[in-house]
C-alpha positions as CSV (number, residue, x, y, z in Angstrom):
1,X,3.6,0.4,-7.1
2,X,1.2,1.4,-9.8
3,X,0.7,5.9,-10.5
4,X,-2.4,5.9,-9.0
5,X,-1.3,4.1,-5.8
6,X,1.9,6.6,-5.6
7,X,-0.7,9.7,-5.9
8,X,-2.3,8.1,-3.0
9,X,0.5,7.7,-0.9
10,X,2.2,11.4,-1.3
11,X,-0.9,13.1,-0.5
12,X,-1.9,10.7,2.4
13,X,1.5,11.2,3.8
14,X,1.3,14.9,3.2
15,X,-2.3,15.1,4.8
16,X,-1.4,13.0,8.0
17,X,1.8,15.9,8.5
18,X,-0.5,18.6,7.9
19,X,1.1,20.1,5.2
20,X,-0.9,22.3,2.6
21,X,-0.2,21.7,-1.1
22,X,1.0,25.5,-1.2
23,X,3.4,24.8,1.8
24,X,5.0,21.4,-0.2
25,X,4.8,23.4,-3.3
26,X,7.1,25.6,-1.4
27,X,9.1,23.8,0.6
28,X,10.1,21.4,-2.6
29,X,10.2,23.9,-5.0
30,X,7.9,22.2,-7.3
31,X,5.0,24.4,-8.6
32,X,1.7,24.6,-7.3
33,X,0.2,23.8,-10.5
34,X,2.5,20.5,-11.2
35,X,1.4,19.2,-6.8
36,X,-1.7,19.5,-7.8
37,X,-2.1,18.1,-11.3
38,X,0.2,15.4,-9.8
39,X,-2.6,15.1,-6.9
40,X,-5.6,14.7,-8.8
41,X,-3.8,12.0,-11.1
42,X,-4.2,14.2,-14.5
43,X,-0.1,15.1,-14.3
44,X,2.8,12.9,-15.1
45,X,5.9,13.7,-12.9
46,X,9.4,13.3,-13.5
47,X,11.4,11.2,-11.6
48,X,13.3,15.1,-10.3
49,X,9.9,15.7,-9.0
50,X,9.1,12.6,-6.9
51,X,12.0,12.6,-5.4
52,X,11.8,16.5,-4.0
53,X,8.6,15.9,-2.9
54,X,9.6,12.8,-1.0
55,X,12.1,14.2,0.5
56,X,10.2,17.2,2.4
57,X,7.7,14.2,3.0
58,X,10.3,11.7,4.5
59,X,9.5,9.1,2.3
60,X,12.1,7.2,-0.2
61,X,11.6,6.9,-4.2
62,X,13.0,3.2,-5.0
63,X,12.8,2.6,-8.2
64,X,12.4,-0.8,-9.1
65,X,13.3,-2.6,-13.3
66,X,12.2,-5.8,-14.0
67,X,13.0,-7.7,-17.1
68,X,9.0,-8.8,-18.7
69,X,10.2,-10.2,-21.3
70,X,13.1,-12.1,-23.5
71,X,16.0,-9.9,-24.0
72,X,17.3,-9.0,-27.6
């Protein structure tokens, strides 16, 4: 899943629970300012973050490595 698809997904999943970006903020303990940077695609979170906001969302970070090239 490309960034901009992820961004997509958290905030759909955090608008169909009715849950303000203060409340997530809160309930995640990720700042306001990092939810909303993170919303509007202009912030880069760490994996830490994702995960806390998934789980308050119910939603799973799998994190996926593929090999693109030859290896050394």
């Amino acid at each position: 899943m490309h960034f901009t698809e992820l961004v997509k997904t958290i905030k759909e999943r955090r608008e169909v629970l009715q849950v303000t970006q203060e409340r997530l903020a809160e309930l995640s303990g990720v700042g306001l300012r990092t939810l909303k940077q993170f919303e509007s695609g202009k912030g880069n979170p760490t994996l830490s973050t994702l995960q806390k906001l998934s789980d308050v969302l119910g939603m799973e970070v799998c994190l996926k490595i593929k090999n693109v090239g030859p290896s050394q």
